[in-house]
C-alpha positions in Angstrom: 51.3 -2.9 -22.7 52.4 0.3 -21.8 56.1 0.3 -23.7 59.1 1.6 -21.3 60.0 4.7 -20.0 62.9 6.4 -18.4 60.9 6.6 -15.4 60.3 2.7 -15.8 63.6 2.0 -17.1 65.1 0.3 -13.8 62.4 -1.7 -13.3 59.4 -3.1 -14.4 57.7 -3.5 -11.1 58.3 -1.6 -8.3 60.3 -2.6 -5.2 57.9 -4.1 -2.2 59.1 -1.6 -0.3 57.8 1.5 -2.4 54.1 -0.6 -2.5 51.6 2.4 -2.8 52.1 5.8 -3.8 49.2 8.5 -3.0 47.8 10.9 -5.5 48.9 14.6 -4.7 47.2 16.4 -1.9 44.7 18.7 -4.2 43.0 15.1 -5.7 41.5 13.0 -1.6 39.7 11.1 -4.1 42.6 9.8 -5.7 44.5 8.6 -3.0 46.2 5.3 -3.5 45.4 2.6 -1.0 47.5 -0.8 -0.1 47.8 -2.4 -3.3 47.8 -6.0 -4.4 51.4 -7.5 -5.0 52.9 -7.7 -8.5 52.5 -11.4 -8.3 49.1 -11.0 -7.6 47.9 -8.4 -10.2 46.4 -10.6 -13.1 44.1 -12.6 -10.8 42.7 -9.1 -8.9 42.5 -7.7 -12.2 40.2 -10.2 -13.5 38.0 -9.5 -10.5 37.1 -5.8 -12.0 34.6 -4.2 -13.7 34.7 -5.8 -17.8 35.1 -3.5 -20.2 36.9 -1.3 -23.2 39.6 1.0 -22.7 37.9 3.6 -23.8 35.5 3.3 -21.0 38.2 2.9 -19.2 39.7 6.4 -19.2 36.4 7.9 -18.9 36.3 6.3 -15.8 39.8 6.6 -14.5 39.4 10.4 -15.1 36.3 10.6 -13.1 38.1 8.5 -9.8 40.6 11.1 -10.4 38.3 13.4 -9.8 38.5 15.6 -13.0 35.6 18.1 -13.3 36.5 19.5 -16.4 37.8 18.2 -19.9 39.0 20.1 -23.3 39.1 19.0 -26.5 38.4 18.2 -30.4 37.3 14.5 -31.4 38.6 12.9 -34.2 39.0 9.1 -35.7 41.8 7.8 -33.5 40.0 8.3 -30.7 36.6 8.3 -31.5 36.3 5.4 -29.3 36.8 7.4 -26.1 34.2 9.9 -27.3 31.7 7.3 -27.7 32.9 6.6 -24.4 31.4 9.8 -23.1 27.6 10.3 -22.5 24.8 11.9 -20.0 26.3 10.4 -17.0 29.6 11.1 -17.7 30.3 12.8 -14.6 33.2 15.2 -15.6 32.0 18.3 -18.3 33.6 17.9 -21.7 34.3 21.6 -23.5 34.3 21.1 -27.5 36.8 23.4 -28.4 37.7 24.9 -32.0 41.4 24.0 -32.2 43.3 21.5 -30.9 46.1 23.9 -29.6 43.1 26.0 -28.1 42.4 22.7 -26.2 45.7 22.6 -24.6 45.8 26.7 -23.4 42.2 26.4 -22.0 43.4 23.3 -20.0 46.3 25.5 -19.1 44.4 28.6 -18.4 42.1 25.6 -16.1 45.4 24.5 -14.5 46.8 27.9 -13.7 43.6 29.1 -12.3 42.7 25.9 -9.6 46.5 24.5 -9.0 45.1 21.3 -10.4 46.0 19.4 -13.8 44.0 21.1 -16.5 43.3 18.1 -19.3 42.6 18.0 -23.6 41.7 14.7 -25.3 42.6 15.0 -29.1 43.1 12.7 -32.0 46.2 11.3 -34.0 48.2 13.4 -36.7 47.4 16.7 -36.6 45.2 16.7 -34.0 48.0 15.8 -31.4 50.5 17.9 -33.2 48.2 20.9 -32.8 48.6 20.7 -29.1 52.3 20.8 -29.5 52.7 24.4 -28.5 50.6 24.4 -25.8 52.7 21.3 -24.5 55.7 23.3 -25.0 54.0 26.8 -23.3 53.2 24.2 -20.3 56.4 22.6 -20.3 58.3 26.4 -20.2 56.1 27.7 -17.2 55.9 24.3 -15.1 52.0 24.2 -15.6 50.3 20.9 -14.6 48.7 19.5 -17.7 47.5 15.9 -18.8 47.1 16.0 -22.9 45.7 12.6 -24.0 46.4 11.9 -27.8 44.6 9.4 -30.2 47.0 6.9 -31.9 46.7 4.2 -34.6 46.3 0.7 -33.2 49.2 -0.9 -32.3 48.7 -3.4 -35.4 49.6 -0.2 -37.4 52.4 1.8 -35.2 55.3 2.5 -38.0 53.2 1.4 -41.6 52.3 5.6 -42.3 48.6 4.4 -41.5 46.5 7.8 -42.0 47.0 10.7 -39.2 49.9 8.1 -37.9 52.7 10.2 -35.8 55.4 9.4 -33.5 53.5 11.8 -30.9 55.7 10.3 -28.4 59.0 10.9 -30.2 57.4 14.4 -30.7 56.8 15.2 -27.3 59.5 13.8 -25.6 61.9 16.5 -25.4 59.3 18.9 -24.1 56.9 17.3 -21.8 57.3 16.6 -18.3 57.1 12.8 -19.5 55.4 11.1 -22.2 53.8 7.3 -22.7 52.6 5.1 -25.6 49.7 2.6 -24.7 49.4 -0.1 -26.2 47.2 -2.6 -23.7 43.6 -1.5 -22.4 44.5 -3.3 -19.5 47.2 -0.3 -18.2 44.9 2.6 -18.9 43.7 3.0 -15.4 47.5 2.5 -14.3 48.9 4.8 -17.0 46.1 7.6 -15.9 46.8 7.4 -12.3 50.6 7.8 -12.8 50.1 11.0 -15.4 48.1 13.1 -13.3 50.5 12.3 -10.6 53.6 13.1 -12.1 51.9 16.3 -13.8 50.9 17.8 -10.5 54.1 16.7 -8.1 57.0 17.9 -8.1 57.9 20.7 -10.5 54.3 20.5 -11.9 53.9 19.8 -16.4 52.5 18.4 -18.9 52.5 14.9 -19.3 51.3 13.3 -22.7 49.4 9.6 -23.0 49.2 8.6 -26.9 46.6 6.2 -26.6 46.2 3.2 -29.5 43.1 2.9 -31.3 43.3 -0.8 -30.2 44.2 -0.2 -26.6 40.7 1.8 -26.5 38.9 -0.8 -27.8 40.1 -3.6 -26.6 38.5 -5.1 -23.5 40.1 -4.7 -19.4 39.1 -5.4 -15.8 38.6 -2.2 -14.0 39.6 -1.4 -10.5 40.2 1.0 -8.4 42.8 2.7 -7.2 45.7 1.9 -9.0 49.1 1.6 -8.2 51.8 3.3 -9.5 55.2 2.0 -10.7 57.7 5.0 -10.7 60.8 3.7 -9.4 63.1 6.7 -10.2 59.8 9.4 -9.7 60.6 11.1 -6.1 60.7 14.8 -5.8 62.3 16.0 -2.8 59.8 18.4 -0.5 61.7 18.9 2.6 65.1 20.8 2.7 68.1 18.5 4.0 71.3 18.8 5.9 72.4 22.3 7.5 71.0 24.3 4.7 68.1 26.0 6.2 70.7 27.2 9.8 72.8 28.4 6.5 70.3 30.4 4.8 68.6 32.0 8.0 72.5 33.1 9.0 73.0 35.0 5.4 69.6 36.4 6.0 70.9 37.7 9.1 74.1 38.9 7.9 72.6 40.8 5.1 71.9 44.4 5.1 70.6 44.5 1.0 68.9 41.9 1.1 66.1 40.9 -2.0 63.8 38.3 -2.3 63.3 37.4 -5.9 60.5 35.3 -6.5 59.5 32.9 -9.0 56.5 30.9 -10.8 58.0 28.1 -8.7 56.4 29.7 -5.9 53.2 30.4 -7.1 52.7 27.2 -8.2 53.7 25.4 -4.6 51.0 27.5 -3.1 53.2 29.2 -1.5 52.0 32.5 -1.2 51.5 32.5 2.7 54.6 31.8 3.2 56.2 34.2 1.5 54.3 36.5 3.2 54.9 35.3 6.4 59.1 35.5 5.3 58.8 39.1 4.2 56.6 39.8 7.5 59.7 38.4 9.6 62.1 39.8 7.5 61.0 43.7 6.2 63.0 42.6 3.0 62.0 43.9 0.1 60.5 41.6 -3.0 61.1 41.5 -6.6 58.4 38.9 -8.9 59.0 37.6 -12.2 55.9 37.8 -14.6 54.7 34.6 -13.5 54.7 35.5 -9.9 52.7 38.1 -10.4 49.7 38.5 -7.4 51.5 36.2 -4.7 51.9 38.6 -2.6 49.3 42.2 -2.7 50.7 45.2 -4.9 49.3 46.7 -2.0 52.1 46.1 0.3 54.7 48.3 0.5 57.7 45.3 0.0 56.3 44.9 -3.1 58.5 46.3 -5.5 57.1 44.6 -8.8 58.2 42.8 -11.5 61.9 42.4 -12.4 63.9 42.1 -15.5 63.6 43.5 -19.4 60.5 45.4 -18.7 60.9 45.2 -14.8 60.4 48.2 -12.3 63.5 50.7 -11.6 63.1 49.9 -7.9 63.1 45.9 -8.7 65.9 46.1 -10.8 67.7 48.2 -9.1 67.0 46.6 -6.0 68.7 43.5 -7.3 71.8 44.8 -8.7 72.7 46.4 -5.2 71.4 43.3 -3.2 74.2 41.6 -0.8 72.0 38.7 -1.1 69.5 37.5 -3.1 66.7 34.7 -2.1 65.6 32.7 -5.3 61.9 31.1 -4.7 61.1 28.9 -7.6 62.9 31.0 -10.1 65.0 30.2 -13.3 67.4 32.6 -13.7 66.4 33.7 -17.4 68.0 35.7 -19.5 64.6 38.4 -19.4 65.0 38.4 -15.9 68.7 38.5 -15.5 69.9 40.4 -19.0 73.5 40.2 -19.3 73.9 37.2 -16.6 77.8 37.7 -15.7 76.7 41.4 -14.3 73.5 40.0 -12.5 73.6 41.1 -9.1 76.9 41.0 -8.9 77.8 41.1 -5.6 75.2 39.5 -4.0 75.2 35.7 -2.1 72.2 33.6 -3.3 70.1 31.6 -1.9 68.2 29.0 -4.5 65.2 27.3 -3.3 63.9 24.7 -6.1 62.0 21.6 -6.1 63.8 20.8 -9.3 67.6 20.4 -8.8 68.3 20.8 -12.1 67.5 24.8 -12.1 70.1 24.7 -9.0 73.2 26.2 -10.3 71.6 26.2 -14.1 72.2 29.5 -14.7 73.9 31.0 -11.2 75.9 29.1 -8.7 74.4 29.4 -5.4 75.8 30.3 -2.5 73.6 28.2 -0.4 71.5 25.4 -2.5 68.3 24.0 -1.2 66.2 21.3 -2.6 62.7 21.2 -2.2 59.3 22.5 -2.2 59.0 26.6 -1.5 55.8 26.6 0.7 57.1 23.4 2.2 60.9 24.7 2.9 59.6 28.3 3.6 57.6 26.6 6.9 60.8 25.2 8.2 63.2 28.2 7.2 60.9 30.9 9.1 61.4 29.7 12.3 64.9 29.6 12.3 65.1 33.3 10.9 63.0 33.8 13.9 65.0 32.0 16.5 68.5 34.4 15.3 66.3 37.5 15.7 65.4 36.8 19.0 68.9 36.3 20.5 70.7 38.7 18.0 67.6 41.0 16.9 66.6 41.9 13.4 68.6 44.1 11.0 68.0 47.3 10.0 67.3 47.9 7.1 66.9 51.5 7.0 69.2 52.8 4.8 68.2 50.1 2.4 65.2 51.3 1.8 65.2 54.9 2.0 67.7 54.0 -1.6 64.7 51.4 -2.8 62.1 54.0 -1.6 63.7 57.1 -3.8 64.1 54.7 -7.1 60.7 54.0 -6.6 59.5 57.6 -5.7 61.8 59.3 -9.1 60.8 56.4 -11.4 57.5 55.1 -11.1 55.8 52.7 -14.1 52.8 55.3 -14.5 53.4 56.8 -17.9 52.3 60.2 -17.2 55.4 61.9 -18.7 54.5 63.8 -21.9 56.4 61.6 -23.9 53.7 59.0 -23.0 50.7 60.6 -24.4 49.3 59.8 -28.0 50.2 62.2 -30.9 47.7 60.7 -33.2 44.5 61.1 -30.9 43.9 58.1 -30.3 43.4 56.4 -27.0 47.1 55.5 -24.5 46.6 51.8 -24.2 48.3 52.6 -20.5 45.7 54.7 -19.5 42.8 52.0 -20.7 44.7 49.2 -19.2 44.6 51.4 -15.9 41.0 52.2 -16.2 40.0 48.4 -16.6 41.8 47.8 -13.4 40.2 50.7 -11.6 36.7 49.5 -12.3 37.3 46.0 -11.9 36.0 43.4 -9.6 38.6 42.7 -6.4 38.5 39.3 -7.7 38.7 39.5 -11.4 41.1 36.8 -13.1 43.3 38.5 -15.7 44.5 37.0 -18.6 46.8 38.1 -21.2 47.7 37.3 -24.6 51.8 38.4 -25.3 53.1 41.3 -26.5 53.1 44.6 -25.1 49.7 44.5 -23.8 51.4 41.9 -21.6 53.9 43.7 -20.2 51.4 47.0 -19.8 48.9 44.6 -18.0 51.9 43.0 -15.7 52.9 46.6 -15.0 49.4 48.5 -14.4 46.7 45.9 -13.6 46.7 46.0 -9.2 47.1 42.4 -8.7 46.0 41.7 -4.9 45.5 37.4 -4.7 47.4 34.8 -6.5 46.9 32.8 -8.7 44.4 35.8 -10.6 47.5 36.7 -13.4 47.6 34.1 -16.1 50.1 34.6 -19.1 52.5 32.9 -21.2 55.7 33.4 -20.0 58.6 31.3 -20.7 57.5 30.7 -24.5 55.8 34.0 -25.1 53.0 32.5 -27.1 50.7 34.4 -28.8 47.3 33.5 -29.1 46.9 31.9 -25.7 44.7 34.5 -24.0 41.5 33.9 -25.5 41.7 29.7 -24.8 43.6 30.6 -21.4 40.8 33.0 -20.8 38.0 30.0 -22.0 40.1 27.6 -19.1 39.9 30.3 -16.6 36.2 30.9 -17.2 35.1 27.0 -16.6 37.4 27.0 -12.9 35.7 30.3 -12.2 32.7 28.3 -12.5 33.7 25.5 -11.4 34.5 27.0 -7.9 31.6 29.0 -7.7 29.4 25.6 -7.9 31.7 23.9 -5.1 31.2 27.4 -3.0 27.3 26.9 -3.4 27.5 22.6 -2.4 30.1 23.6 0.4 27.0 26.6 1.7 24.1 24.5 0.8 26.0 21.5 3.0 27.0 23.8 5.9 23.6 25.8 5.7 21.7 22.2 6.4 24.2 21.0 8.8 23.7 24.6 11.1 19.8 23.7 10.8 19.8 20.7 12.0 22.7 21.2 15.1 20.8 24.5 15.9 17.3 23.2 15.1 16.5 24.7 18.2 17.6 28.5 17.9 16.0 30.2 14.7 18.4 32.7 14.7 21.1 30.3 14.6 19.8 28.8 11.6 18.8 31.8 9.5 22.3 33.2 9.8 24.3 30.4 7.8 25.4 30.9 4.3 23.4 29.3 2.0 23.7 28.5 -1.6 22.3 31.1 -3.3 24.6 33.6 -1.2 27.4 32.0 -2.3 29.6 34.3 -4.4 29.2 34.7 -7.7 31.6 33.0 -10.3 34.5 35.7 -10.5 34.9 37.2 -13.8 37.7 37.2 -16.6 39.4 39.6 -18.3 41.1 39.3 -21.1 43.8 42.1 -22.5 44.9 41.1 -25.6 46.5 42.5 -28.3 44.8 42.6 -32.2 47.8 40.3 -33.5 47.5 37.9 -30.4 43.9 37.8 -30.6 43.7 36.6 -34.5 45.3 34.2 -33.6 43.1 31.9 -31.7 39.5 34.2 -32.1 37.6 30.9 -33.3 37.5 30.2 -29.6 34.8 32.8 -29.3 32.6 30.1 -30.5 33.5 28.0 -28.0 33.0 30.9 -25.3 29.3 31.1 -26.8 28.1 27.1 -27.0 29.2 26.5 -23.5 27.7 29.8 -21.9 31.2 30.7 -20.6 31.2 34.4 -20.7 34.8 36.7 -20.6 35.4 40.1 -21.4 37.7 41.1 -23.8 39.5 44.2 -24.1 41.5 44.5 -27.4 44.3 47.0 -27.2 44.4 47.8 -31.2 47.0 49.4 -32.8 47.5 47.8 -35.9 50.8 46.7 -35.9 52.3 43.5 -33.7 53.1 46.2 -31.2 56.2 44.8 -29.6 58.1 43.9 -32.4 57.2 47.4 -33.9 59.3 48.4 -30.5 61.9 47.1 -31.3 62.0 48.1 -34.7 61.8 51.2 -33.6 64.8 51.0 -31.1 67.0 49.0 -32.9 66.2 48.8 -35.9 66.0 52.0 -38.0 62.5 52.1 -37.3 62.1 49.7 -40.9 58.3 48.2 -39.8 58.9 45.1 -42.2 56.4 42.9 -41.5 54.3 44.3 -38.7 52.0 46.4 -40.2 48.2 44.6 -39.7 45.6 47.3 -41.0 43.5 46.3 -38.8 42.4 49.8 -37.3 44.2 51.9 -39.8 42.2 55.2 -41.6 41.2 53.5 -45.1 44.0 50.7 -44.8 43.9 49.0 -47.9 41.0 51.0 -49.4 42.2 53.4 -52.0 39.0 54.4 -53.0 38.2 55.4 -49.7 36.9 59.3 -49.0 38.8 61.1 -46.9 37.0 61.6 -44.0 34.7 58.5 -44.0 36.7 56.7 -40.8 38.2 53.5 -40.6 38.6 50.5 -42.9 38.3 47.7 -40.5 39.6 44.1 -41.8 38.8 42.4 -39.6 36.0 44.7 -37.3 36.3 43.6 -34.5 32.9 44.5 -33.4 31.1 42.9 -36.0 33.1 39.4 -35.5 32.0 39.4 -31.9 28.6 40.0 -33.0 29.0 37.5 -35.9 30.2 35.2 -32.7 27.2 36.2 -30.4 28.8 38.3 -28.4 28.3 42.0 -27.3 31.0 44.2 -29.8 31.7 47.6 -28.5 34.4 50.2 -29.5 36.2 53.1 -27.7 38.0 55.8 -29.5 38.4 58.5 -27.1 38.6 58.3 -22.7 35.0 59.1 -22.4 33.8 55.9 -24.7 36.7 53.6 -23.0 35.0 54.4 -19.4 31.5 53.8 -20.9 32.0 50.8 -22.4 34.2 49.2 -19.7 31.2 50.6 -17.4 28.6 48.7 -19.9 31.4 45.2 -19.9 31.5 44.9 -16.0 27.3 45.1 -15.9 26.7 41.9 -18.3 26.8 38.9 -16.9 25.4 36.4 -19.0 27.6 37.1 -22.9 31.2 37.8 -23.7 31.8 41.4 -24.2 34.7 42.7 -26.6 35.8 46.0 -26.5 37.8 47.5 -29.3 40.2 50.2 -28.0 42.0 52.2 -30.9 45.3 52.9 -29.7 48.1 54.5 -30.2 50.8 52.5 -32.1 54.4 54.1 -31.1 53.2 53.5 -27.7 56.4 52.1 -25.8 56.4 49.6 -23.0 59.0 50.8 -20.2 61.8 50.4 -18.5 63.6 48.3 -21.0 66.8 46.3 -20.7 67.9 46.2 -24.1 68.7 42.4 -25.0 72.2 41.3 -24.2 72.9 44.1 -21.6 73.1 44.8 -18.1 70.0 45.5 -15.9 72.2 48.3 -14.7 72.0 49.6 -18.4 68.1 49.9 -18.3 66.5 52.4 -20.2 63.4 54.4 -17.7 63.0 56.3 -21.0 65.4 57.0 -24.6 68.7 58.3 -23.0 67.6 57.9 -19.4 69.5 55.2 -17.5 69.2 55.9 -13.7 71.0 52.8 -12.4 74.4 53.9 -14.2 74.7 56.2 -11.3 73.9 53.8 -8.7 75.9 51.2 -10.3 79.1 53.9 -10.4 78.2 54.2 -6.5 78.4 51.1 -5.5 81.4 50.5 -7.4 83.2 53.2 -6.0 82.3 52.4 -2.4 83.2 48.6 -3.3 86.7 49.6 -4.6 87.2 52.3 -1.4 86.3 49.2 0.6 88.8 47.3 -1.2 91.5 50.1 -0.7 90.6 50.4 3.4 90.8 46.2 3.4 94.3 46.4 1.4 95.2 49.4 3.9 94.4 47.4 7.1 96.5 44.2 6.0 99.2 46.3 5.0 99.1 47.7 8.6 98.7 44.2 10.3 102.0 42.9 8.3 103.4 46.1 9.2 102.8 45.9 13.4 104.0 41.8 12.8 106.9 42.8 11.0 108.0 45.0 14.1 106.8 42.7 16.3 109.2 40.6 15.1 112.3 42.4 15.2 111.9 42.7 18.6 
């Protein structure tokens, strides 16, 4: 059997009461219907479909309805691979590396909304997938990673590729589970994918014994779920949402900060709809990237270490501050006891553990942002029709000049290369000016990262994919891979969805030609929208086998490679704090005769590796851009092909900063626009000048109140 789990811990079966729970909304398929009662399992169990665990999951995946699977085979669960055939109706993507598995099923994940899934083996093979576990567990990204185990005969005798992957995983997955009985598979299945999409969305692991995959089950469907203590609260409670629509009314500095959380509710119509009613400006984190269009003018960017001067400053003189889905991190809030420091908050969370984490709020709310943003709207509006709105005029003629005097453009003369070789800036701002409207981005980490978060004109969520909480590089080119298969995968539901509604106008307007000619049909569905990738040349090396992957399944990306030979960020810092002592980050990758001492002068770069040549060795089309006119070429020549990866190799310059900074530890009001520029200080000593005057006129009054009671007294 399935062995206990927190989750499971107060019971074994669930109550009468809590009979049937339904899959989450994105899976219809999966919704679960009445269910037989627990005394009545075995005997409706027997009336299934015979047969072996491992067909089992295939099938339990499918009635999930999972499209799209990831992953590396291996001995300890060779049985579920044997499991998979022609009509296997989901598409399996053989990838190169296990942990590549796991970031293409996050870069799926991140891309749809839905659970992204990787099937690996034992040992290594599950341990592999430990980081991308971890990089799902760090940005709440809905992930079902299904591990091969020994059989249960074998479970703690060091049998070969034998691992507590349980024990392992425990701390930093969503949940975890060990299977032990072919009979729960089905059972085990339906309760992952709905604990990995609900709630705060993760990554949920199922180590699956050799011997539960082969032994043999009765199959049925739907399954019921036992998860007596599983329960995430949507809806806000209590008076919270009259309290939070009467601080937005009081507030004159108001900032809405906003959060992963939010992006992964959905909830980007809502907040649009909030900052619509409200005129209040909005600050993202990096995962929030695209939920509402750079395009609009409340947009002020992206907030903390490398954040916008109008973000950052914009928070530090807020009165209050509205938290969607966001953590409170220390990249976002730098030195957390000077955080907006005189601001009320507002914390909306579907996880009440990141309530008072890391701030204490002023006015908590539990539940789901798009959900709580639909109820909290209306009573905004309902105060600004008897009291009015507030103006917020003077607020944002300050936001408006921070954002006017310190815009992230890089066009200072500081910025620009010494070497002659290309700004990576201006290349990340080119592939953003010729790119499709709907191109998905995807980026490695590093400062690449932060240039694309900055530059890149993000317009529609869910169209910014990165590695946020764990910084892991090497996830682009897998997360990039992931991205690629939903881009796909949505183009083919676009054509179905016209080729159904093209045959339904027919045959309801049989009668009027025109009527009929003008629906969609499938071949003017849209095209699959493509992928970027900006990467850096240390992040890239670090998972670059995938282009093999890219190739065998006919998934084409484009690649641009900002190189500069060095693991630029880190470089950065050695630079700033460090005495400018590179230990360590030097990669020769690019350099003029690196490593070549034989070299003649003059005879251009020693590439190790050449990057054009691996994408060729890879099948794919390897260009290189040296000076502005090359990088427009070839980003010109990336956008026309269609049908094979495309890699560009962009020399650039390697003292290239990323800024603003917030040096580590500090305040955001001590950010850095460039060396020896701090622009906040000013503000800062503003606001704390006007604060303390407003202390001295409160002091003043009271004094004068005791004063008139005092005499009113004597008399």
């Amino acid at each position: 059997m399935a062995l206990p789990t927190p989750l499971q811990a107060f019971s074994a079966v669930s109550k009468p009461n809590a009979a049937s729970v339904g899959i989450s909304a994105q899976s219809p398929q999966t919704a679960a219907t009445p269910a037989p009662s627990a005394a009545t399992a075995p005997a409706a169990a027997l009336t299934g479909e015979k047969m072996t665990g491992a067909q089992a999951l295939v099938r339990s995946l499918e009635d999930l309805g999972v499209t799209d699977v990831f992953g590396i085979p291996g001995g300890a669960i060779l049985p579920v691979y044997h499991a998979l055939n022609e009509e296997t109706k989901f598409r399996f993507i053989l990838t190169r590396h296990e942990q590549a598995a796991g970031h293409a099923a996050e870069g799926y994940a991140l891309a749809t909304g839905k659970p992204g899934v990787a099937i690996v083996t034992s040992g290594p093979g599950a341990t592999n997938t430990i980081t991308s576990i971890m990089n799902a567990q760090m940005d709440s990204v809905p992930l079902v990673v299904i591990t091969g185990q020994v059989g249960a005969h074998q479970i703690g005798t060091d049998a070969f590729q034998e691992t507590d992957t349980v024990g392992i995983t425990y701390p930093i997955a969503k949940h975890s589970y060990l299977v032990t009985d072919a009979q729960d598979i089905p059972r085990v299945l339906t309760e992952a994918y709905h604990i990995a999409g609900t709630g705060r969305p993760g990554p949920v692991v199922i180590d699956l014994t050799r011997s539960a995959q082969t032994g043999e089950m009765f199959y049925s469907w739907p399954q019921r779920m036992i998860l007596p203590g599983y329960s995430p609260t949507t809806h806000a409670h209590g008076k919270v949402l009259s309290q939070a629509a009467r601080l937005i009314q009081q507030s004159f500095r108001p900032v809405l900060y906003v959060g992963g959380g939010a992006m992964r509710s959905g909830a980007s119509e809502q907040v649009q709809r909030l900052v619509d009613a409200t005129n209040m400006p909005v600050v993202t984190t990096l995962n929030a990237r695209g939920i509402i269009p750079d395009s609009d003018t409340h947009n002020l960017g992206m907030i903390g270490m490398h954040g916008s001067i109008a973000g950052t400053g914009a928070v530090q003189n807020s009165d209050l501050l509205i938290a969607l889905g966001a953590r409170f991190s220390d990249r976002v809030t730098g030195k957390l006891s000077e955080f907006a420091p005189r601001a009320r908050v507002i914390h909306i969370d579907i996880d009440p553990a990141e309530i008072g984490k890391n701030r204490e709020p002023d006015v908590p709310i539990v539940g789901d942002i798009a959900t709580v943003l639909d109820e909290l709207v209306p009573e905004i509006q309902a105060l600004q029709s008897e009291e009015g709105s507030v103006d917020l005029t003077n607020w944002w003629a300050l936001l408006d000049d921070l954002r006017a005097n310190y815009p992230s453009d890089y066009t200072r003369a500081e910025d620009e290369p010494t070497d002659g070789s290309l700004s990576p800036q201006w290349v990340v701002k080119e592939l953003s000016r010729q790119a499709d409207p709907r191109t998905i981005w995807v980026a490695g980490v590093g400062q690449h990262q932060m240039w694309a978060s900055q530059l890149v004109d993000f317009e529609r969520p869910r169209t910014w994919l990165s590695s946020a909480g764990a910084g892991t590089m090497g996830f682009g080119l897998p997360a990039a891979l992931g991205a690629r298969v939903a881009s796909e995968r949505a183009y083919v539901e676009a054509s179905e969805a016209a080729e159904v509604n093209s045959s339904a106008s027919a045959s309801d307007t049989s009668t009027s030609v025109s009527a009929a000619t003008s629906a969609p049909s499938a071949s003017e569905a849209t095209d699959p929208a493509p992928v970027w990738l900006i990467d850096g040349d240390g992040s890239f090396q670090m998972t670059s086998q995938e282009l093999a992957t890219i190739f065998h399944e006919n998934t084409p990306v484009k690649i641009a490679i900002l190189n500069n030979s060095v693991y630029g960020m880190v470089r950065q810092w050695q630079t700033l704090f460090f005495d400018q002592h590179y230990s360590a980050t030097m990669l020769h990758d690019g350099d003029e005769h690196a490593g070549n001492a034989s070299a003649t002068p003059g005879e251009g770069f020693f590439d190790v590796p050449d990057f054009v040549k691996l994408a060729e060795a890879y099948g794919c089309v390897g260009l290189r851009a040296t000076t502005q006119e090359e990088a427009e070429a070839a980003i010109e020549q990336a956008n026309a092909i269609d049908d094979r990866t495309v890699l560009i190799d962009f020399r650039v310059w390697k003292d290239a900063m990323v800024w603003p900074m917030v040096p580590a530890g500090n305040s955001n009001d001590n950010v850095l626009f460039r060396l020896g520029e701090q622009p906040l200080k000013n503000v800062a000593m503003q606001r704390e000048a006007a604060a303390a005057q407003n202390a001295r006129a409160q002091a003043e009054a009271e004094e004068a109140a005791q004063n008139a009671r005092a005499e009113r007294s004597n008399l």
